[in-house]
Structures are given as structure tokens and as C-alpha cells.
C-alpha positions in Angstrom: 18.6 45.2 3.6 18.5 48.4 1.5 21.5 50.2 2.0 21.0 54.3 2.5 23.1 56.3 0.4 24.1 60.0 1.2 21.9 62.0 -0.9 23.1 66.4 -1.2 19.7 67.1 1.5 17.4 64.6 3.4 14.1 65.3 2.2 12.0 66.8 5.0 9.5 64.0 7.5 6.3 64.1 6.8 4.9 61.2 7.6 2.7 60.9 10.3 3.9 60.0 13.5 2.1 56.9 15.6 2.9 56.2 18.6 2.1 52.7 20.8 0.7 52.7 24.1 0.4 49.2 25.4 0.8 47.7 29.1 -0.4 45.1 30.8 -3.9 44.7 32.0 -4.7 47.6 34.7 -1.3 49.3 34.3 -3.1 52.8 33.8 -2.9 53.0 29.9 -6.4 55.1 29.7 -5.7 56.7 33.0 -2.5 58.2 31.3 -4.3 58.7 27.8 -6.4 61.0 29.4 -4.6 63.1 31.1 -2.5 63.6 28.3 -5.0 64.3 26.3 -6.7 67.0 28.7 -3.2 68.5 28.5 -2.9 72.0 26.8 0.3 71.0 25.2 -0.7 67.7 23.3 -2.4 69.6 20.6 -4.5 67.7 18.6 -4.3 63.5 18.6 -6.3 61.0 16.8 -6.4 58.0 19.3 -7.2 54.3 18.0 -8.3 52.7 21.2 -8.2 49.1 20.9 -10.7 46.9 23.2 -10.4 43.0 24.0 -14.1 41.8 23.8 -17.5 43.2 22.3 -17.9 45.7 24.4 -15.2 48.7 25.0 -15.6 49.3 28.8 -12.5 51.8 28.9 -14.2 53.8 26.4 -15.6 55.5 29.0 -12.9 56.7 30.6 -11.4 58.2 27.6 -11.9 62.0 27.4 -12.3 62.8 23.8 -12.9 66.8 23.6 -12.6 68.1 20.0 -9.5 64.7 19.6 -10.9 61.8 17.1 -11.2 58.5 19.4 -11.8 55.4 17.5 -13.0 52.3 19.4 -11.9 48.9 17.8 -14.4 46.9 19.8 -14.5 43.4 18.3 -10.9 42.1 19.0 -7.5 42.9 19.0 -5.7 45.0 16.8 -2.2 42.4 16.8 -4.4 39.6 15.8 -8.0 39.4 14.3 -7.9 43.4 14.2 -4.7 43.9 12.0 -6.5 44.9 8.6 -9.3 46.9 10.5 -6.3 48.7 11.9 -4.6 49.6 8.8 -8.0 50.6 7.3 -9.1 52.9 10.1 -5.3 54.4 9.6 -5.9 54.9 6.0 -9.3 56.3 6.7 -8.2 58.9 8.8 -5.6 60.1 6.8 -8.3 60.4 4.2 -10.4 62.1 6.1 -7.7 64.6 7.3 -6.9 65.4 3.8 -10.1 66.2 2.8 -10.4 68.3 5.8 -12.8 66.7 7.7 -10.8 66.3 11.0 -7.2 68.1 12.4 -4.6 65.7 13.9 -1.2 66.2 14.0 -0.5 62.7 15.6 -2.0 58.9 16.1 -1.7 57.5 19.7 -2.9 53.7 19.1 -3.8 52.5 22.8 -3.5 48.4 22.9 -5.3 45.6 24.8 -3.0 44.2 27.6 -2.7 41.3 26.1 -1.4 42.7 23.2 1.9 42.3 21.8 3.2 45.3 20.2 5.4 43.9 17.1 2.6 42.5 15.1 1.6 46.7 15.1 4.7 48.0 14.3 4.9 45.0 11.1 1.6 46.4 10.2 2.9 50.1 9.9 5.8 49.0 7.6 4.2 46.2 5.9 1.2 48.2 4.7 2.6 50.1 1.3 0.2 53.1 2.2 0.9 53.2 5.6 4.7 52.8 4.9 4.7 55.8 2.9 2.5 57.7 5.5 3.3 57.2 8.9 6.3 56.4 11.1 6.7 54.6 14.3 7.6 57.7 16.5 8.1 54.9 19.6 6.5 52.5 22.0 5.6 53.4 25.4 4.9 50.7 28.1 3.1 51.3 31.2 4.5 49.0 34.4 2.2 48.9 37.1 4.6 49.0 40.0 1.7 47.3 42.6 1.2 44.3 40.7 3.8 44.6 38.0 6.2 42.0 39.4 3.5 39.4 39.5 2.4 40.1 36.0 5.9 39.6 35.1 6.0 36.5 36.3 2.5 35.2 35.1 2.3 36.6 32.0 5.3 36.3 29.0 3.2 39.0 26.8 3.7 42.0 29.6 7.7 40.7 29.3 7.4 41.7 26.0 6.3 44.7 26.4 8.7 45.7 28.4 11.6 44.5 26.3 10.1 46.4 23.4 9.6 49.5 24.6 11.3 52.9 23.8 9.8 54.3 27.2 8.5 53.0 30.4 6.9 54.3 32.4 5.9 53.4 36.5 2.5 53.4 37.2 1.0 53.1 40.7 4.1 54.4 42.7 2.4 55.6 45.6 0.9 52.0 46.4 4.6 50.6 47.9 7.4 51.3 49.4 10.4 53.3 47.5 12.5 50.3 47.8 10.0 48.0 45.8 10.0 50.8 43.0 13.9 50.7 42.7 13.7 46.9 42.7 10.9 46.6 40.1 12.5 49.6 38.0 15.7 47.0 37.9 14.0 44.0 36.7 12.9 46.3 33.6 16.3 47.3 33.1 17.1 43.8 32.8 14.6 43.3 30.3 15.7 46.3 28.5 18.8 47.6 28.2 17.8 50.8 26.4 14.6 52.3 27.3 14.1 54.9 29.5 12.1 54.2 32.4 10.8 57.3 34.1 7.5 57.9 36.6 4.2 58.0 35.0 2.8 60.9 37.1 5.6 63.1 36.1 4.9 62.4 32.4 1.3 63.2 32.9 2.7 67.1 33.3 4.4 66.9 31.0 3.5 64.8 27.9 5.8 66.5 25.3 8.2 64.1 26.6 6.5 60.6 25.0 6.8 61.9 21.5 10.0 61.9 19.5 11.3 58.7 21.0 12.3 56.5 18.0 16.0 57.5 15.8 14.4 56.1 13.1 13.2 59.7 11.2 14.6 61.5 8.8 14.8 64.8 10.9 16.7 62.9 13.6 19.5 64.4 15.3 22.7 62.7 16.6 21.8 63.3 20.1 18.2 61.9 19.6 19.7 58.7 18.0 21.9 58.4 20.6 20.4 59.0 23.4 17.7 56.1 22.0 20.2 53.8 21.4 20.9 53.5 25.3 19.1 55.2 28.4 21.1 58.6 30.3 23.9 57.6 32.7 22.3 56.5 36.2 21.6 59.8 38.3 18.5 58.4 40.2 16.1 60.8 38.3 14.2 58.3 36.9 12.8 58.1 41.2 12.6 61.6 41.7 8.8 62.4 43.0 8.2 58.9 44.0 7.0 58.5 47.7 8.8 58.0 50.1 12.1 58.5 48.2 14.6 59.5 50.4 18.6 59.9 49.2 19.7 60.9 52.6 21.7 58.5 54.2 19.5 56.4 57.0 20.4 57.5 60.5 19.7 53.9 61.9 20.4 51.9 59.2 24.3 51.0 60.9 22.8 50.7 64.2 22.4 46.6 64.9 19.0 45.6 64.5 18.2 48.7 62.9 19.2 47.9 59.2 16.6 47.3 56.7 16.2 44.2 55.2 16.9 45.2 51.5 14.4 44.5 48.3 15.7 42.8 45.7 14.8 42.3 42.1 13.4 39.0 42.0 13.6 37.1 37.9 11.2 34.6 36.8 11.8 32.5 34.5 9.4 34.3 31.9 12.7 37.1 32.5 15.2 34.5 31.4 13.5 34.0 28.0 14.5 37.7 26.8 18.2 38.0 26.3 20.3 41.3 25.4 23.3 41.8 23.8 25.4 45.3 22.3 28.6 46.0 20.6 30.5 49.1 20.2 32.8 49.1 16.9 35.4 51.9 16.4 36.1 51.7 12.4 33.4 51.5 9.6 32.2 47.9 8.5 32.2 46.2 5.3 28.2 46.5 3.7 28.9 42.8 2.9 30.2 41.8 6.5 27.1 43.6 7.8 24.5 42.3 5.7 25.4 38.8 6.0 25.3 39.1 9.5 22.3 40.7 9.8 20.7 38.7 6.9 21.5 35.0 8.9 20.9 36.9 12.4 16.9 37.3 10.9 16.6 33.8 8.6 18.3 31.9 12.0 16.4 33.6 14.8 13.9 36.5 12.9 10.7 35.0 14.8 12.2 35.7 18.1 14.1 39.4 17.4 12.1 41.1 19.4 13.6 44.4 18.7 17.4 45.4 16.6 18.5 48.4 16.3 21.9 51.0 15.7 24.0 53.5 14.1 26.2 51.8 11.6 29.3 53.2 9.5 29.9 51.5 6.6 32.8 52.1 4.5 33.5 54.5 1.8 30.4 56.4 3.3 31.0 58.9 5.4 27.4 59.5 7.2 26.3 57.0 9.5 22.6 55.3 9.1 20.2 54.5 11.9 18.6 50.9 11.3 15.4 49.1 12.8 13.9 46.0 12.9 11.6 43.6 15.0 11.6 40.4 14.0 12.1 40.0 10.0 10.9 43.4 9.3 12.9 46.4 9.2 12.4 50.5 8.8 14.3 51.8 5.9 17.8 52.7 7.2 17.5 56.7 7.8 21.0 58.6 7.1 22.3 61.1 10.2 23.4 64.3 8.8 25.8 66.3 10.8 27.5 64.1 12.5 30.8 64.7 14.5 33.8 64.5 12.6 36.1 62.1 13.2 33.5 59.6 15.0 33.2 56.2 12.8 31.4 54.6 16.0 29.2 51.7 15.3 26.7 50.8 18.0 24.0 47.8 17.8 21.5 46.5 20.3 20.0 43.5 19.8 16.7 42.4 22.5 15.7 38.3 21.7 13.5 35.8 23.1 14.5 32.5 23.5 18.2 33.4 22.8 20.7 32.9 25.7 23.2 35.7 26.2 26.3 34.1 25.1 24.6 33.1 21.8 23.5 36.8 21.0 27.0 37.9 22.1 28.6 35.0 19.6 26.4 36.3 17.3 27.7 40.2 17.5 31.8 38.4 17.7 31.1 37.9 13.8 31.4 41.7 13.5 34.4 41.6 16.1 36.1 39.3 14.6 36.7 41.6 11.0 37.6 44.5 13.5 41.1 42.1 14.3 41.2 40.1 10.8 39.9 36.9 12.6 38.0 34.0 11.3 34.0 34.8 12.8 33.3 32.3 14.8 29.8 29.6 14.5 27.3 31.4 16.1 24.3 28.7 16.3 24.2 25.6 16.4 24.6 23.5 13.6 25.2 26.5 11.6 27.8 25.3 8.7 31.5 26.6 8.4 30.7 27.6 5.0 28.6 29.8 6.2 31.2 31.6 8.6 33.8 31.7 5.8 31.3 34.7 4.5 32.2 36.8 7.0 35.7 37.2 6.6 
């Protein structure tokens, strides 16, 4: 991993910022586009609506007026559509230099089936692109009616979820409050760090999805915080929903009177995703830190479904932002004006197919030269040679 250095004065961002609207089949992706998009705010969007199958039925619904909306009819943009994707980018950032359209953003809407890390490779991956655009985040809608069942029956909309920046609750006024908060915990479950706030309220005010990714170079340390893990629990996230009531139930200690509560129910598609986070109070070694995250990616890359934190390293006094999903990785962005005297390291890592404990083992390597320890294995069958490295 290229390590950032401090340079005298961050050169300004420029590149373009993209951001990823995916959800599950019927979530209320182009229902949400289009109100955003009617929204004097928004200013002017390109949108890259992307349709599974020949013909692009949703197109309908989306509202273009004076905005460019592209239709990618023929198949999906993660898989058969990835080139088409990255040409249509390139195109219209042609086309916008030559004055021929006005955008100020790209709001790529997905198929339901689609899973969003093949995108976000495609961003980076492309030289052009790399140099052009930036991931400015991922926002996932969860249809709150039939949400939980998707969960279960489908591990792409668990995906999703777990790699999203911002979720958002479609559909609220279909059940009961108490479905919402149990639905709104099985996403945190799934992801530790997004925020997850009501759809309709976004709709009013759609300033509010842009801006959600640290990695930028005009980041500030309250932005990188704040999307390195979601706001203290206040209940906000709930407020406006329907029948949402924080006053104490007048009957509910009366016997026979209690309500029978709703809890979050896990399938096992819920079990596959695993989360783990560490908090480190003195600057790391670059050597400790890229071997770990250097065997982390050539061990389990394939199923990193998202890494990310602020790392100090020492002998450099500004802390970077880093990342990654699976084996590729943003360049490391450094964060000026930071607080003095903080040399806090966080990192968040979201897997598939990786238990808890093994994620957490994983993370112990960087522990471990917090207390002069040896770092213990962390997968199986993984060589001791290999954990002499990290000491």
C-alpha cells in the first residue's frame, strides 16, 4: 500500500464525485432518485441508471428535467456492463468538458441484484476514472415491508447493506414502529458504521446523501470521523416514522396488557458477514501495518467486503484515511488539521465468510505491538514465520 506523505498543502478535489444507489429489488431506488432529483437543491446530476434485462421499465419513472439520464439497458453494470460503464463515465466527462452538458455530480442507480464492489473496483481500477472521479459513498435503500424476507432469501441485498455508507428505510408507513426498530437492528448488525436514517426524510432533504465517504482530499476530521462509525444512539434515526411513540405505554405494566415485543430475527445469510474494530492510542510501525494489511487482503481479499480507518504512523505526524473493498484500495488521503495531541488509530473491517473471532485475531496482530507481544496466528494454517513479521 502507498504510504501518503505530508506534503506543505493538499492540493484542492476535483475529481468528480459518484455516488451509488443500489437496494434490493422494489426497495424504492427510482422512487427516491426522483424526488431528489425534482429537488431544488440537488443542482445538476448526471444519473447512470442501470436496468436488468432488455428493456429498462424504471426508465419511466425517472424524471429527467434539464439532468443527463443514461439507461444501460442490456445487463448489469457489476457484471457484463463493467466496460460500458466506465465508457459512458469517460464519455460524459468528455462531453462536459467540451461543454455539451453541466453536471456537477454522477448518481449511478444499480439493478437489485447488483453488488456494489465490482463498481467501486471499476472507479479505481480504470486509470482515467481514477484520476477523475471519487467514490463520494454508497447509499442502500432497505425496504422495511419486505426487507427482512429479502434478507433472508437473498445474500446480494446482505451485501448491500454491509457496504453501505448510508441506509436508508424505505416503506415505513407499511408496519408497525416496532418492526422498524427491529429491522433498523438487524442492519446495524450487518453494519457497524453506516448511518441508517428514514428515506422520506431524506427525500427533503437530499444534501444529506452527498459527502458521505473520508476518503477526499478536502475531508475534515469530523467528516472522517463521523464515517468511521454512526452518531451515538439518540433515536433520531425513527423520528417521523409512524406510529413512533417515545412516551412510556400507559398499559404496557398492566397484566395482559404488555405488548409482545419484536425482535430482530438473523438468518443465516446475516451470519456470513462478520465485523470487527480496534481503537489504538500510539502511532504504528508502516511495516507492522502493511504486513498486516498486506496478509489481511492475499488471505481473505475476495471476501473484504469493505476496510477502512484513520491510521497514525510513526514519525508522521498527520493521520491518513485508508479504503479498500476487497484487494483494491483508494489512495490513502492525509487529514490536515487535526487535534493536537490525538495519535488515535481506528480501523473497521466488514467480511464475508469470516467469523468474528478470526477478524478480531486478525486486528490482535496490531494489539499485540501496542504491549511488545508476540502477534498471535490469525488463520488457519497460517505459518509462524509469518507472525514473527509482525513483531
Amino acid at each position: 500500500m502507498t504510504k501518503p506523505q505530508t506534503p506543505p498543502q493538499t492540493p484542492p478535489e476535483t475529481r468528480l464525485p459518484v455516488t451509488l444507489l443500489t437496494g434490493f429489488l422494489g426497495a424504492g431506488k427510482s422512487t427516491l432518485l426522483n424526488k431528489v432529483l425534482a429537488h431544488p437543491d440537488t443542482g445538476n446530476v448526471a444519473v447512470i441508471v442501470n436496468e436488468f434485462g432488455e428493456v429498462g421499465l424504471d426508465n419511466d419513472l425517472i424524471e429527467s428535467s434539464g439532468d443527463e439520464v443514461i439507461l444501460l439497458s442490456s445487463g448489469c453494470i457489476c457484471c457484463s456492463m463493467r466496460g460500458d460503464l466506465a465508457n459512458t463515465i469517460a464519455d460524459l466527462l468528455q462531453r462536459r468538458e467540451d461543454g455539451a452538458i453541466s453536471f456537477d455530480r454522477v448518481v449511478i442507480e444499480t439493478t437489485g441484484l447488483a453488488d456494489p464492489a465490482p463498481i467501486q473496483q471499476t472507479l479505481l481500477m480504470d486509470h482515467y476514472l481514477a484520476a477523475h472521479t471519487r467514490m463520494d459513498g454508497v447509499v442502500t435503500l432497505a425496504d422495511c415491508a419486505n426487507g427482512p424476507k429479502t434478507l433472508d432469501d437473498n445474500f446480494e441485498a446482505v451485501s448491500q447493506a454491509a457496504t453501505a455508507d448510508l441506509i436508508l428505510l424505505s416503506k415505513t408507513d407499511l408496519v408497525t414502529a416496532a418492526e422498524v426498530a427491529a429491522f433498523k437492528t438487524r442492519l446495524e448488525g450487518l453494519n457497524p458504521t453506516a448511518r441508517i436514517e428514514n428515506a422520506g426524510e431524506i427525500a427533503k432533504a437530499p444534501a444529506r446523501i452527498w459527502g458521505l465517504s473520508g476518503v477526499r482530499r478536502d475531508v475534515t476530521s469530523g467528516d472522517a470521523l463521523a464515517w468511521m462509525a454512526r452518531p451515538a444512539p439518540d433515536t433520531s434515526a425513527l423520528a417521523g416514522l409512524p406510529g413512533f411513540d417515545r412516551t412510556p405505554d400507559p398499559l404496557a405494566n398492566l397484566s395482559g396488557f404488555a405488548p409482545a415485543p419484536v425482535t430482530a430475527e438473523f438468518s443465516p445469510h446475516d451470519a456470513r458477514i462478520g465485523s470487527a474494530s480496534i481503537v489504538l492510542e500510539q502511532p504504528l510501525k508502516d511495516a507492522v501495518f502493511d504486513n498486516w494489511l498486506d496478509t489481511l487482503i492475499s488471505l481473505k481479499g475476495a471476501d473484504i467486503l469493505r476496510v477502512k480507518g484513520i491510521v497514525f504512523l510513526e514519525g508522521i505526524e498527520t493521520p491518513f484515511v485508508f479504503h479498500g473493498v476487497q484487494h483494491i484500495f483508494d489512495l490513502p488521503v492525509p487529514l490536515e488539521n487535526w487535534p493536537k495531541g490525538d495519535t488515535t488509530t481506528r480501523i473497521v473491517v466488514i467480511a464475508r465468510d469470516m467469523s468474528h473471532p478470526e477478524l478480531q485475531r486478525s486486528l490482535d496482530m496490531l494489539r499485540a505491538t501496542q504491549v511488545d507481544k508476540p502477534a498471535p496466528a490469525v488463520f488457519p494454517g497460517w505459518q509462524e514465520r509469518e507472525a514473527e513479521n509482525w513483531t
